[in-house]
C-alpha positions in Angstrom: -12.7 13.3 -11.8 -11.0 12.6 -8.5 -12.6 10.3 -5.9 -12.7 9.7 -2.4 -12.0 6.2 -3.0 -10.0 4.0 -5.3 -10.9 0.3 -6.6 -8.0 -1.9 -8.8 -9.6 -4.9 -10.2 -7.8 -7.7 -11.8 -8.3 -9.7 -14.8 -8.0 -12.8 -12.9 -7.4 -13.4 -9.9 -4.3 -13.0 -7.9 -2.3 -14.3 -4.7 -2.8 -11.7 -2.1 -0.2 -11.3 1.1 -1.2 -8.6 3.3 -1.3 -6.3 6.8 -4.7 -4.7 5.0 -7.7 -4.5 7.6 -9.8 -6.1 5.2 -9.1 -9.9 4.0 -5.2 -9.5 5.5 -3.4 -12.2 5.5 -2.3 -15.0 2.5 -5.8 -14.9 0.0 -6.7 -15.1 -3.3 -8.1 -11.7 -4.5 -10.2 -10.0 -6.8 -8.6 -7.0 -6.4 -7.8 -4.0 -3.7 -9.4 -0.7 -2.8 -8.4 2.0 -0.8 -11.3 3.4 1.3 -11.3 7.0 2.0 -12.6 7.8 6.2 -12.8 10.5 8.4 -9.7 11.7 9.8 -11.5 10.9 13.2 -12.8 7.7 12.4 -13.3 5.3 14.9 -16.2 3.0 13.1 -16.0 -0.8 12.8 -13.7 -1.0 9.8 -14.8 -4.8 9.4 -18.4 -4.3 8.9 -17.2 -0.9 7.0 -15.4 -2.5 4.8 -17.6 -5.7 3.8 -20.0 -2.6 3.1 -17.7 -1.0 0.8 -17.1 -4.1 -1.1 -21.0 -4.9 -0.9 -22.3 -1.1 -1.9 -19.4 -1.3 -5.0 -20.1 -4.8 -5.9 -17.2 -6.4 -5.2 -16.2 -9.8 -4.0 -13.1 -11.3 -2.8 -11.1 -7.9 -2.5 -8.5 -6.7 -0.3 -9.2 -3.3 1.3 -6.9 -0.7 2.8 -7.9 2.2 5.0 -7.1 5.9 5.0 -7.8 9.4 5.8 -5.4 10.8 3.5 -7.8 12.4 0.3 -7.2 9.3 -2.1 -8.2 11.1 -5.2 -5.8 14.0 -4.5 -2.5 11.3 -3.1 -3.2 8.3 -5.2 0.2 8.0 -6.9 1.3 4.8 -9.1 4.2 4.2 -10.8 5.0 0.8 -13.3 8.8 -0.7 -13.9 9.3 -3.7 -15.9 6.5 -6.3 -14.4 5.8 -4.4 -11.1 3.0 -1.5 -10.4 2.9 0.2 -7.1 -0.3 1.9 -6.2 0.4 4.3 -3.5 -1.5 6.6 -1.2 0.6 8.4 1.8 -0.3 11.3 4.9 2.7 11.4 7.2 0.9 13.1 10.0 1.7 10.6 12.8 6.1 9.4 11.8 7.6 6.7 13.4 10.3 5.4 14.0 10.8 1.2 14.5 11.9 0.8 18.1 10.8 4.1 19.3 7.7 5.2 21.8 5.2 6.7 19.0 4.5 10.5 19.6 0.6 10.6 20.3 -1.5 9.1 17.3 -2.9 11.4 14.5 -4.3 9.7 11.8 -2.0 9.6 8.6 -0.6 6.5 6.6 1.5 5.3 3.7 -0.6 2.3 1.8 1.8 0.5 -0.8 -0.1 -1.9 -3.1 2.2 -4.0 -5.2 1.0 -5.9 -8.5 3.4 -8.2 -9.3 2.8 -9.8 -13.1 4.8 -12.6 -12.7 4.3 -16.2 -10.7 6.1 -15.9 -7.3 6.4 -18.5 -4.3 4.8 -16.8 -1.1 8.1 -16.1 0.2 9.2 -14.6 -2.9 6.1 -11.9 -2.2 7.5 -11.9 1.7 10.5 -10.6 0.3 8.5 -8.1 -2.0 7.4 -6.9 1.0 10.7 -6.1 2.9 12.4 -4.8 -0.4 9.4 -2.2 -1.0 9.4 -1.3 3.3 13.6 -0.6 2.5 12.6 1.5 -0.4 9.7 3.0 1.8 12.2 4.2 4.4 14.7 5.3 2.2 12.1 7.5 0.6 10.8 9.2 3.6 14.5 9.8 4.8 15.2 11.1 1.4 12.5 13.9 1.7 13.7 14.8 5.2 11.4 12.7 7.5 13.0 11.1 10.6 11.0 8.1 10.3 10.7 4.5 9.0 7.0 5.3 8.4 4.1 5.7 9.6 2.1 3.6 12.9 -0.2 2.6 10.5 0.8 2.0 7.8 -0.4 -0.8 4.8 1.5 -2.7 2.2 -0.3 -5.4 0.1 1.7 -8.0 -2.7 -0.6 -9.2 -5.1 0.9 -12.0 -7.9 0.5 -15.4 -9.7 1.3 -18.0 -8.1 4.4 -19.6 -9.7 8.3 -20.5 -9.1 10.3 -17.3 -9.0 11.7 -17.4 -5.0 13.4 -14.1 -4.4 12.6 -10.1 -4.8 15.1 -8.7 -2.4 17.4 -6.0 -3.5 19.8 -8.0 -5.8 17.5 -8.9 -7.9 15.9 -7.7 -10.8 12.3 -7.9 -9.3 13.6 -6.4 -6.4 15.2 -3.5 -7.8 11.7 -2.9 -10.0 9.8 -3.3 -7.1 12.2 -0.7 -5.4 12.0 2.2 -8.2 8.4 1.7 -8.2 7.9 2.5 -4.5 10.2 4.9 -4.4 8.9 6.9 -7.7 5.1 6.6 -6.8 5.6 7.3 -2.7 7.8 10.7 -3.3 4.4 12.1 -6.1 2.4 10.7 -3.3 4.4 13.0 -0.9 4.5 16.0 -2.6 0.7 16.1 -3.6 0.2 15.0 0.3 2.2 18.1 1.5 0.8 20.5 -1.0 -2.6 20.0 0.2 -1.9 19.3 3.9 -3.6 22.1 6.4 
């Protein structure tokens, strides 16, 4: 059964680092969700949020935001220690450095689960590898852009020693096929059901 929303909860808890609208930032989390709105939503997305995680009865989570149908773009892929939960609607490209064309709603939301113990700049790094492989994907499929104006990307791991994910490693190159498998499904469900 698809749904309008999608919740991820963890065994234990995990290191969080973050752009999401809800509990951004370095945290310990719970878990994620991504929260289905309105393609014209303009609501308070913190009070939304801390309802969402209230109504579903969660605590501690980290929340993403989109207007993308979840339960038809969810798309996750797994590779070695790494899962990449992705949702994507590239109705408003960009490109970094260049004037946005007016705002539509659309976004690409990468969550990465990261079973392994990582310094926080090791999950920095997560982050730039999976944006590379983000923006590789995109131009891949024909899409002048880097990504989106609004998009999300989450790193969620244990903390521990391992200091690097970039693109030489072995994390990194994980973390890459991950992105890139589960944001091209994401993609192609997105542009079948586009209108």
């Amino acid at each position: 059964m698809e749904s309008r929303h999608f919740i991820k909860s963890f065994n234990e808890p995990m290191m969080a680092l973050s752009n999401a609208p809800h509990r951004g930032g370095l945290v310990n989390a719970n878990g994620f969700f991504f929260m289905m709105v309105h393609k014209n939503y303009s609501g308070d997305y913190k009070a939304d949020c801390i309802s969402f995680e209230r109504e579903n009865g969660l605590e501690n989570f980290v929340g993403f935001m989109t207007a993308a149908d979840v339960g038809k773009v969810l798309s996750m892929a797994r590779n070695g220690s790494v899962e990449a939960y992705v949702t994507a609607g590239i109705t408003n490209p960009a490109i970094a450095g260049e004037v946005p064309t007016p705002w539509k709603p659309g976004t690409i939301n990468i969550a990465l689960v990261i079973n392994e113990g990582l310094t926080v700049g090791a999950m920095a790094n997560a982050i730039m590898t999976a944006t590379e492989a983000k923006t590789y994907t995109l131009l891949k499929l024909g899409y002048k852009a880097t990504g989106t104006t609004s998009d999300g990307i989450g790193v969620f791991a244990y903390p521990g020693e391992k200091e690097w994910a970039g693109t030489a490693t072995k994390l990194g190159i994980n973390i890459g096929k991950t992105v890139r498998k589960a944001l091209e499904e994401s993609i192609r469900k997105w542009e079948k059901i586009r209108g």
